[in-house]
Each structure stands twice: as structure tokens, then as C-alpha cells.
N, C-alpha and C positions, 0 to 999 in steps of 0.2 A: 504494500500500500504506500510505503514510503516512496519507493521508486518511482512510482505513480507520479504520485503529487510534486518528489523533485522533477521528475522527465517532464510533466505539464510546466512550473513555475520558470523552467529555462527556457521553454518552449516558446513559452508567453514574453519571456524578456528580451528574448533575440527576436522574434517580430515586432515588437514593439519599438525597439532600438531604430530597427531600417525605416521603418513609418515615419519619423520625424522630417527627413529630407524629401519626402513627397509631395512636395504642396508649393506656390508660387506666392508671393504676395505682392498684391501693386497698393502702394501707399496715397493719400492725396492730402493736401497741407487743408487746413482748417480756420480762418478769421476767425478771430473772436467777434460777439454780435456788441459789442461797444466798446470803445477806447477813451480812457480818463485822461484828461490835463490834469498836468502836476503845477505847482506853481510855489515860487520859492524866493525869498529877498536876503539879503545878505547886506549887512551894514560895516562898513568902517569909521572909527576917527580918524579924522584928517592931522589933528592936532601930536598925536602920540604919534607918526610912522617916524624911522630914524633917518629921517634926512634934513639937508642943512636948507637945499630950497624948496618952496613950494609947488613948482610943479613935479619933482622931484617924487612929494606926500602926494600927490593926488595921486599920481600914475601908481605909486603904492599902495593908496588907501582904495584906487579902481580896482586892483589885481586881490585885495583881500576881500573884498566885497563879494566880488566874481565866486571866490575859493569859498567863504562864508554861503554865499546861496546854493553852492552844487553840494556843499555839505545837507545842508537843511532837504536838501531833496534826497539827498542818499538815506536822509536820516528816513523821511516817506515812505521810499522804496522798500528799504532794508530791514527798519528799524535800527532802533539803539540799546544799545547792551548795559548793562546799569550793573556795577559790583560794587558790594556793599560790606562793611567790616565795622564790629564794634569793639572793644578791648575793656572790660570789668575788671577793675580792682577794689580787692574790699568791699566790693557789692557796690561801687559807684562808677559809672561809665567814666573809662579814661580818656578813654580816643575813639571818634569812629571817622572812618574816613570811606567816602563815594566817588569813585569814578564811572565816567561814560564814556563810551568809543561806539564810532560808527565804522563798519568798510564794507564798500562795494564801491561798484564803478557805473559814471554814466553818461549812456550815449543816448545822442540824440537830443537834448536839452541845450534851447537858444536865449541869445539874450535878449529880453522883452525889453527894458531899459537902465541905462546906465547914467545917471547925477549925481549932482553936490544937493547934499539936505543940510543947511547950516555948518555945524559942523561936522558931520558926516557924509560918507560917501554911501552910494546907494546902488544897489544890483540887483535885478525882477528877471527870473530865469522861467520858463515854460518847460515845461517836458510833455508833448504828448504820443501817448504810448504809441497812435498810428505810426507815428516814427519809429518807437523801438520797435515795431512789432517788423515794421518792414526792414527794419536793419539785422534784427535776429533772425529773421527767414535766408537774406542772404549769405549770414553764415553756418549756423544751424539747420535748418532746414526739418522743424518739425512737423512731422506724420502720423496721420491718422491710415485705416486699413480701408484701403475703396475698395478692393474683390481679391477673394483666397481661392485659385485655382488648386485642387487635391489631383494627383493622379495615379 
């Protein structure tokens, strides 16, 4: 009876085996049925960048501004990671200390506009996803199953 059921169970597993390569599959890409804007500003002072002239701070306090709003949108994207620590002594909190970090990357995001607000500098960035989505299809190229030929 043994022999049986081993002779069947290998039986069944070498057929099984060759069956996997029998089949074609044609893929087809898929839109999604809506695309969000993202939207993002980034602020500098003009007053604090380290330089001695003033156009000098602006083109500075433009270039943090820029970096400050593609943050704020990664932050969107991505999210933000938030680590948190507290240190008890003697039953009285000694120390707690929070950090936050954000990473990812982002394409497709333009600038909407770039001014001087008093004393800051100002950056309105856009992201809309019809963008990423057309940018991630020409590298990626995600698929769905249009029709599974077996033979």
C-alpha cells in the first residue's frame, strides 16, 4: 500500500512540475481612474544664509526654499518616520529626545512659483501624479494579465 501511494505522490509531482511552463501570458498596462496634485511650499530666510552680498542670500535662500518644498512633498509621498527616546532617572524623566527623517525621491514635481515674502524667500512646487505615473510606465513598465494562453 505504501508503494502505492509513494508511486502515485511522485507521479503526481513530476506532472505537475512540466505543467508550469505550458501557458503564454500577454500583459496590458493599466491607468489608474484618477491622479492627485500634490502641492508643497518651502520657505527661507533671506537674513540668516552665509553670505556677505545680497544677491548672493537670495540665490541661496531660492535654492533652500526649492530643497525645503521637495522635502515637504516627499514628506506627502512617503511619509515621515518619527523616533522617539525617553531616559528615567529616579522615577523623573531625564532626557527625551525626537527625531524625524524623511527619504524618497521625486520626479516629476515643477515649480509653480518662486518670490521674496518680506523677509523670506518662497517656493510652491506641484506634483501631479499624471506625471509620475507617465514617467514610471517608461521605466517600469507595470502589468496587468490581458489573456493566459495554456497548451
Amino acid at each position: 500500500m505504501k508503494a502505492i501511494l509513494f508511486a502515485t505522490l511522485t507521479a503526481a509531482l513530476t506532472l505537475s512540475g512540466c505543467a508550469v511552463n505550458d501557458k503564454y501570458v500577454q500583459w496590458e498596462t493599466e491607468a489608474p481612474k484618477q491622479f492627485p496634485k500634490l502641492t508643497a511650499i518651502g520657505y527661507a530666510p533671506l537674513a540668516t544664509q552665509p553670505a556677505t552680498e545680497q544677491s548672493h542670500k537670495v540665490l541661496m535662500a531660492m535654492q533652500a526654499s526649492k530643497i525645503a518644498a521637495y522635502r515637504e512633498l516627499a514628506e506627502q509621498v512617503y511619509g515621515q518616520q518619527i523616533d522617539a527616546s525617553s531616559q528615567v532617572d529616579d522615577w523623573l524623566l531625564n532626557k527625551q529626545t525626537v527625531t524625524a527623517s524623511v527619504s524618497g525621491m521625486i520626479k516629476g514635481a515643477k515649480v509653480v512659483k518662486s518670490y521674496p515674502a518680506g523677509d523670506m524667500y518662497v517656493t510652491e512646487l506641484e506634483l501631479d501624479f499624471s506625471q509620475v505615473w507617465s514617467l514610471y510606465q517608461q521605466q517600469n513598465r507595470p502589468r496587468t494579465i490581458k489573456h493566459v494562453t495554456y497548451f
